[in-house]
N, C-alpha and C positions, 0 to 999 in steps of 0.2 A: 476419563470424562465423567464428571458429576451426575448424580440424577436429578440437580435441580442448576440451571444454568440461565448467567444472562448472555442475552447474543451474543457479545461482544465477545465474552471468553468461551462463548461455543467452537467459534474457529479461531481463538487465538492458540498458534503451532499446530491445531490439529490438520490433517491431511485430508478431507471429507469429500465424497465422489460421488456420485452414482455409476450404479455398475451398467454395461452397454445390456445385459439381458433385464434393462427395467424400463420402463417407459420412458419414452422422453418430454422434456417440455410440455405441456400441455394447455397450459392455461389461457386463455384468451381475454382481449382487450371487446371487444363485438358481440353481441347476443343474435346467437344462429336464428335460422327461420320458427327451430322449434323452442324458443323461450333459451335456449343454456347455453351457456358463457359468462364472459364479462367478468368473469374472476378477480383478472387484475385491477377491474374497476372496483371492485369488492373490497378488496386488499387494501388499497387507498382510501376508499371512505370508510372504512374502521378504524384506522389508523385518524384520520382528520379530522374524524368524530370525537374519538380519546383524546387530540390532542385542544379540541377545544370544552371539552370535559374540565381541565384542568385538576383533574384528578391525582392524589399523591401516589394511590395504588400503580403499579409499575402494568406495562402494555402488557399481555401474555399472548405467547404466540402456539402453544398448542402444545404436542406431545411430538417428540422423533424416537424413530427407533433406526439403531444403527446394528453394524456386524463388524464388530474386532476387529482388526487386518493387521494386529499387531504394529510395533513402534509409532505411535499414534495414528495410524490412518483405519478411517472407519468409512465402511461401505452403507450410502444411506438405505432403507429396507424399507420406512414410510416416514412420508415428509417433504418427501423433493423437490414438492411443486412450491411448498411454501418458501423452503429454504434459499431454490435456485431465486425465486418473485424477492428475497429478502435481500439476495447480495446485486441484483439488479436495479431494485430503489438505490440502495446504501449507492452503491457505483455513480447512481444518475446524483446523486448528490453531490458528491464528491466532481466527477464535472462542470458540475452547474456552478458551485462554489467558485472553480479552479477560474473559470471566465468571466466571474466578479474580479477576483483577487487571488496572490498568491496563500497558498494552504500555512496557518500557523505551525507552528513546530509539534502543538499537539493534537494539531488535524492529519498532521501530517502522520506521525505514530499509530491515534486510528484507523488512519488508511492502510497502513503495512500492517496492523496487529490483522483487519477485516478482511482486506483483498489481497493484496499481494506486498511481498517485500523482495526488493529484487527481483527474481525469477520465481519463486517459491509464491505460489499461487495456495489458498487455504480451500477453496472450491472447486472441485470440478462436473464439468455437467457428464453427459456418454462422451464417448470415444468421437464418436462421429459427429458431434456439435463444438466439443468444446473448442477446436482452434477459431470459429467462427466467434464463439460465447467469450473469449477473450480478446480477439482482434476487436469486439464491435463494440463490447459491453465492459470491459475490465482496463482494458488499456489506449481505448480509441484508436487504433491502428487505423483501424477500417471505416470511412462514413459513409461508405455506400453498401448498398444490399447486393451487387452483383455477385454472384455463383453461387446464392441460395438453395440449397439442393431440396431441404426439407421444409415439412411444415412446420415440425420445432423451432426452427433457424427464424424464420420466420417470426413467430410469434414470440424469441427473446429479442428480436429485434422490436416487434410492433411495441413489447413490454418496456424495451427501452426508450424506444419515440415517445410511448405515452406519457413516463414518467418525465420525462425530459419538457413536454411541450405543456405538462401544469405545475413543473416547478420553474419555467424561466423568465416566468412572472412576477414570482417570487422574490423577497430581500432574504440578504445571508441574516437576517434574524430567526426568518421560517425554513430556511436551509440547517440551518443549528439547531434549531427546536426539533424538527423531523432528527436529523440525525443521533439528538439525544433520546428519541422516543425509540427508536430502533437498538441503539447501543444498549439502552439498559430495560431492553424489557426480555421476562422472563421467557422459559421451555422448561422442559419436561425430557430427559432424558430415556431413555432405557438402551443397555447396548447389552449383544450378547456375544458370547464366544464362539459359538460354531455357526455354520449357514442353517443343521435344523432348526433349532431354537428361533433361529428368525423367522424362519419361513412357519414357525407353528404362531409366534407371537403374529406375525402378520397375517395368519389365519381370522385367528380369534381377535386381535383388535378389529381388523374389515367385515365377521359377522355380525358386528355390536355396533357398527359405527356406519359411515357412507359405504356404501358396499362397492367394491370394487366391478371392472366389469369382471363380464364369464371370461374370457380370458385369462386377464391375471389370475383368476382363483382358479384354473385348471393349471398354470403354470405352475403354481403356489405348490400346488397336490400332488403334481406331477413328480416335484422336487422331494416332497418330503416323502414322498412314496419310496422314490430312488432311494433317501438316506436310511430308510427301514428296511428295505427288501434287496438293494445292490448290490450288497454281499462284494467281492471283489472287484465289482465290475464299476462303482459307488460313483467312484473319482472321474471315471471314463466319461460314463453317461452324463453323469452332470456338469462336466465341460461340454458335452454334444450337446445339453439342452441351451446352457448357457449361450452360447453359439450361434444356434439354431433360435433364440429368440434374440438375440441382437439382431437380427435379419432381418426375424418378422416386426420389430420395432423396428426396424429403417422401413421397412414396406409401408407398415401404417402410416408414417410420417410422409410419406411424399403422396396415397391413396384414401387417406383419412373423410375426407369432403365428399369423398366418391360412391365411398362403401364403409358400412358400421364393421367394426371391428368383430362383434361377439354374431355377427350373420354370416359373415366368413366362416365362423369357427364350426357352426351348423354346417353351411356347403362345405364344410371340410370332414365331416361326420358323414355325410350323404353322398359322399366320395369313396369313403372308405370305406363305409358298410356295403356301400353301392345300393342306395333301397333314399328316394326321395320322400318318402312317408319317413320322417323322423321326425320326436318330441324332445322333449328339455335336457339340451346337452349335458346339462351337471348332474342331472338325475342320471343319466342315461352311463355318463361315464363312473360316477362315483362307484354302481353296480359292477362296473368292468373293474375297478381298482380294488374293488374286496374278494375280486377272485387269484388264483393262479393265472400265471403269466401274465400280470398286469407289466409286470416289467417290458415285458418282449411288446406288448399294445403300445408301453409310452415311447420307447425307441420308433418303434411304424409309425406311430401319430403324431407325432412332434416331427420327423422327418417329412411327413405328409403337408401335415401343418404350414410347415416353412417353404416350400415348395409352393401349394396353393398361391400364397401371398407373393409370391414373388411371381406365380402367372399373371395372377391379378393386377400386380404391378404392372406390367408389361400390357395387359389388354387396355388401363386405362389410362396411360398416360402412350408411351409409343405407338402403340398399334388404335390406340383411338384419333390419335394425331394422323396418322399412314393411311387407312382402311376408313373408307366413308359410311360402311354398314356397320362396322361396330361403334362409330362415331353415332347413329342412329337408333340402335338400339341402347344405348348408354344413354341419350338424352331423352327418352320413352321415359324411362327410370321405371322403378319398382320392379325389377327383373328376375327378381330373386328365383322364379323358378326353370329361368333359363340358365344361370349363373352354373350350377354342377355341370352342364351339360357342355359350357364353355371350358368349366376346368380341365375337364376331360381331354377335351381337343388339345389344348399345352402337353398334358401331361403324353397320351399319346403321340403327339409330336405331329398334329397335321399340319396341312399345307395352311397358308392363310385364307386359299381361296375357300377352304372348304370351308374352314370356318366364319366366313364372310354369307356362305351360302345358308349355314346353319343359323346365323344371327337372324336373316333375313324371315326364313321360315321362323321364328320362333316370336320373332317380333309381331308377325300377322298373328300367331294366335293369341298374342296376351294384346293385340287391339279390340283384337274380336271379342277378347274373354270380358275387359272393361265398359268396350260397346254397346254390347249385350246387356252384362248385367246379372248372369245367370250366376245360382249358389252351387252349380252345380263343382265339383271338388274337379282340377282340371291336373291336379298333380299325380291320381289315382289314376289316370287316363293316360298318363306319358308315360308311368312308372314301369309297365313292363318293356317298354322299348329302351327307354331308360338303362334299364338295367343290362339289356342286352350289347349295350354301346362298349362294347371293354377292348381291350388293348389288343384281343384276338381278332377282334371283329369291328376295326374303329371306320367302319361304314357310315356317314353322316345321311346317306341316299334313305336308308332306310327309316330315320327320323323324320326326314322331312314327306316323304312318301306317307309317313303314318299321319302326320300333322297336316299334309293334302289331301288324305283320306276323310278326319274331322274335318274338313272344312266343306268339303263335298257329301259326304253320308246322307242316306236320306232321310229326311225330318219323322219317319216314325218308328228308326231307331233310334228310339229313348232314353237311354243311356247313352250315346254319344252325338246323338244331334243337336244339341247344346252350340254349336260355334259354327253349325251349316251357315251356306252362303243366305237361306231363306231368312235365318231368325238373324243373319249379319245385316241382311237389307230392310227388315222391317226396324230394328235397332235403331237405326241412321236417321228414321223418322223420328226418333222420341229426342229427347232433353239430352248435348252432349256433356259430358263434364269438362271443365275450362283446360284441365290440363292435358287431356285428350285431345280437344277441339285444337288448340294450340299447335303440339304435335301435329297433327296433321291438315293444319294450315302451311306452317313449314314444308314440310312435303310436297304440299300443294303449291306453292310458289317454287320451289325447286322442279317441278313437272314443269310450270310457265316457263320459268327460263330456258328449257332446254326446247322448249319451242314444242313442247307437247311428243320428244321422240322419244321412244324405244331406245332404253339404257345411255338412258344419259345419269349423269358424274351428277350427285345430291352438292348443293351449298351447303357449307356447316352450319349450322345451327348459332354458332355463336359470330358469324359474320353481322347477323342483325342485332345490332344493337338494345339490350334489354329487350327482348320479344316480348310482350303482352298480350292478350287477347280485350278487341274493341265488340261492345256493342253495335253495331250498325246502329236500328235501333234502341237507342239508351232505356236499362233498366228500367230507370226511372224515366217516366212521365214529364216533357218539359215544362216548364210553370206555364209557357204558353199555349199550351195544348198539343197533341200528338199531331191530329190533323193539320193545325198552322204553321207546324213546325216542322210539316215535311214528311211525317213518316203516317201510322193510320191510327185509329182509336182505339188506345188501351183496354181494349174488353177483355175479357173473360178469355175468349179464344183466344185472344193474342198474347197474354199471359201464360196460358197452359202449354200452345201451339208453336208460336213462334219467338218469345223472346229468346227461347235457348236453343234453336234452332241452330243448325250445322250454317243454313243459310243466313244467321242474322251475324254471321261470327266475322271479325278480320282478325288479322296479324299487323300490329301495328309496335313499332321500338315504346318503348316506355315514355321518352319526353311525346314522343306524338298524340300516347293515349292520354296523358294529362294534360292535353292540351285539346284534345277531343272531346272529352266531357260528356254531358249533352245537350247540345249545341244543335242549332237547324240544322238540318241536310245539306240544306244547299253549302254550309258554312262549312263542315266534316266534308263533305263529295269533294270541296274544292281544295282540302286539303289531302285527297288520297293520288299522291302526285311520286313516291317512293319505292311501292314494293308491285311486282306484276299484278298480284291481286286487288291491289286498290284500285290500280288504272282499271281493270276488266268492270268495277261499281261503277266507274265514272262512264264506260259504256254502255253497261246494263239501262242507265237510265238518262241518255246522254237524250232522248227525245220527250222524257216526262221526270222531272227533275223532285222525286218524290221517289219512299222507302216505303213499300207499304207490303202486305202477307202475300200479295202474288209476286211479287220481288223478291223477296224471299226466299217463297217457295221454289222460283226459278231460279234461286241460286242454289240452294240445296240440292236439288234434284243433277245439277254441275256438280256438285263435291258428292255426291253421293254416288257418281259414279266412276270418278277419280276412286274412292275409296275402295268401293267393289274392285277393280282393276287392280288396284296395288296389293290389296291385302287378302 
């Protein structure tokens, strides 16, 4: 392979893969809630940009770095995301062509030089995507998404819908322009002989460049550690790692949405060392790898590692589906510092129930902890029970006993009265926050239904449709005024006091709340016709047809003590 290539003869004969211990697929067509994605939309309008540019200069697609694998086949090392995104356009093109007209004789050649000739396929994605990545995307076997297993799967599909559904618009004159802007635009090679060299090259290009996340750069280290220090053991261990992150890339893939990969890698630090007080895993490990017996750490922690992810697996996707308390505390979110204490329970092998028992306690105190509002540090405060939680003594009674001890303590013990029942109930009077308030409006409609008994079965969370939280009364002020319009005078008090009031809160699906606005009362009352909680508004004021601070207040004072109760 050249160091300087255009696409076209990048895979023309060569064999080019990625290997199953690298990420998979990752790139997305949708910009998550925190701004990042959209990649693939990225990809395309660079491309569409240059090609109305009409520039003579050739497209360049960036820099790859491969690893040898001798008789032409080369393991990709960095690049993959671009590469797999390049044969995925070219593919959709070549379809879209194909159900204009039949392929020319030298469309036809591109297509076998680029994708496949015969059987001989010139790309492959991991082991564990690629029958899908050519059924769906290479050869149209497949036009449906059924037995999707991953996230990757998924999103070479969403990449091929995309590309699919802005080029079928298109005349085969912008289908041959595109595919000539792709054929001949430049890369940047480098390939090297052995796996260290790659693994150093892909050091030092990801310190200089988009940084990879903490994962891969511990993976990275891990490897090149092994190739320094593994002495005869070299070739073992680094099949075990290899291995062992193929897994943990399949785990990510189906848990990705759920839980950040490089927080895992921390709760899997805080696992091991057994000590919840833990700071910046690369720092913390790098220290561990310039000592003796790093070797013997990366075989324990890398088998730990994969472990982890595969309970995690399991707690969010099967047993959050089966078990309705871990279905509740996963949709809390932000758990992070219950998470070790969940790994634990897999890892020692308890029952479900216990660990159903253990979500429950833990979920009451990160309400309390939010509620509240307190700076007070609440990870210092689990840590020696924490700690004592081990595989001698996998007691959960005694966690939750210490976690009903802080909930009970009394308020002038200063260091742990922080989450007592008193500083929980005066809490409940202040401003909740939306995603709090939300949570447990849920909750609260799950108590309605069950008719207000003693252990009854929670409604999932994802039963209501888009759940949002409703102003009763709206934010804003209606142009008609508060008082004509049903609820009471925007003062001062009603601003500080009650707009964010536990009492002014509903749960209402999302099409309902933008369809609620704000709107008279009477006009919102007459629509709260769907969830137990709506109907109970429509009685609160079923004899004076008005939302005003004593309404309110007497609905708060309702949830307020639902909440006392539950938590």
């Amino acid at each position: 392979m050249k160091a300087s290539n255009v696409i076209s003869d990048l895979f023309l004969g060569n064999n080019i893969y990625v290997p199953t211990y690298q990420r998979a697929y990752s790139w997305e067509t949708e910009i998550d809630s925190e701004g990042n994605g959209n990649h693939v939309n990225i990809f395309l309008s660079d491309l569409t940009e240059y090609k109305k540019s009409r520039t003579k200069q050739p497209y360049y697609f960036g820099h790859f770095l491969f690893e040898d694998k001798e008789n032409r086949k080369y393991a990709v090392i960095d690049g993959q995301q671009r590469l797999t995104t390049i044969v995925i356009f070219v593919s959709t093109i070549f379809s879209t062509l194909k159900s204009l007209r039949a392929l020319t004789d030298d469309e036809q050649q591109i297509f076998e030089d680029m994708i496949v000739r015969g059987q001989k396929y010139w790309f492959r994605t991991v082991d564990y995507d690629n029958d899908f990545f050519k059924d769906y995307v290479l050869n149209k076997r497949k036009k449906d998404r059924v037995g999707i297993k991953t996230v990757s799967c998924k999103r070479i599909a969403d990449a091929y819908d995309y590309f699919s559904q802005f080029l079928e618009a298109k005349d085969e004159e912008v289908l041959i322009d595109y595919l000539s802007i792709i054929r001949n635009a430049t890369c940047t090679t480098h390939v090297v002989n052995n796996e260290s060299e790659a693994i150093q090259m892909f050091i030092f290009q990801n310190n200089r460049g988009k940084k990879p996340s903490n994962l891969e750069i511990i993976k990275a280290q891990f490897m090149f550690n092994v190739h320094l220090y593994g002495g005869e053991e070299t070739e073992g261990i680094l099949e075990d790692i290899k291995n062992k992150f193929e897994e943990i890339y399949k785990s990510i893939s189906m848990i990705e949405y759920r839980i950040n990969e490089d927080d895992v890698l921390i709760y899997s630090l805080r696992v091991f060392f057994n000590n919840l007080d833990f700071g910046n895993p690369l720092e913390r490990i790098d220290k561990i790898l310039e000592k003796d017996g790093s070797i013997e750490f990366i075989k324990e922690f890398t088998f730990l590692l994969s472990s982890v992810f595969t309970y995690l697996t399991e707690f969010f996707n099967d047993d959050e589906k089966e078990y309705i308390d871990i279905h509740s505390i996963i949709m809390l979110g932000r758990i992070g510092v219950a998470i070790p204490f969940i790994i634990k329970c897999y890892q020692f092998g308890l029952s479900k129930s216990d660990l159903c028992e253990l979500c429950r306690s833990l979920e009451s105190l990160i309400i309390r902890h939010r509620i509240i509002g307190t700076r007070a540090d609440v990870v210092s405060r689990l840590n020696q029970v924490y700690k004592g939680f081990s595989n001698t003594n996998p007691d959960v009674s005694v966690i939750i006993n210490h976690i009903n001890w802080m909930k009970d303590v009394d308020k002038n013990s200063w260091y742990w009265a922080h989450w007592n029942n008193l500083y929980f109930s005066n809490a409940l009077n202040g401003d909740i926050s939306h995603n709090v308030a939300t949570f447990l409006l849920w909750k609260y409609e799950c108590y309605l239904e069950s008719g207000g008994k003693g252990g009854y079965r929670l409604t999932r969370y994802d039963k209501i449709e888009k759940p949002e939280l409703e102003h009763i009364a709206p934010q804003t002020e209606p142009k008609i005024g508060g008082v004509e319009a049903g609820y009471c005078e925007y003062d001062e008090e009603f601003h500080n006091e009650y707009k964010n009031s536990l009492g002014n809160f509903l749960l209402l699906s999302k099409p309902h709340n933008g369809s609620a606005s704000n709107r008279p009362f009477k006009d919102k009352r007459a629509s709260y016709n769907y969830l137990a909680q709506q109907r109970i508004i429509q009685q609160l004021t079923k004899d004076d047809l008005v939302w005003n601070k004593s309404k309110i207040e007497e609905r708060k004072n309702i949830l307020k003590q639902f909440v006392l109760d539950t938590f």
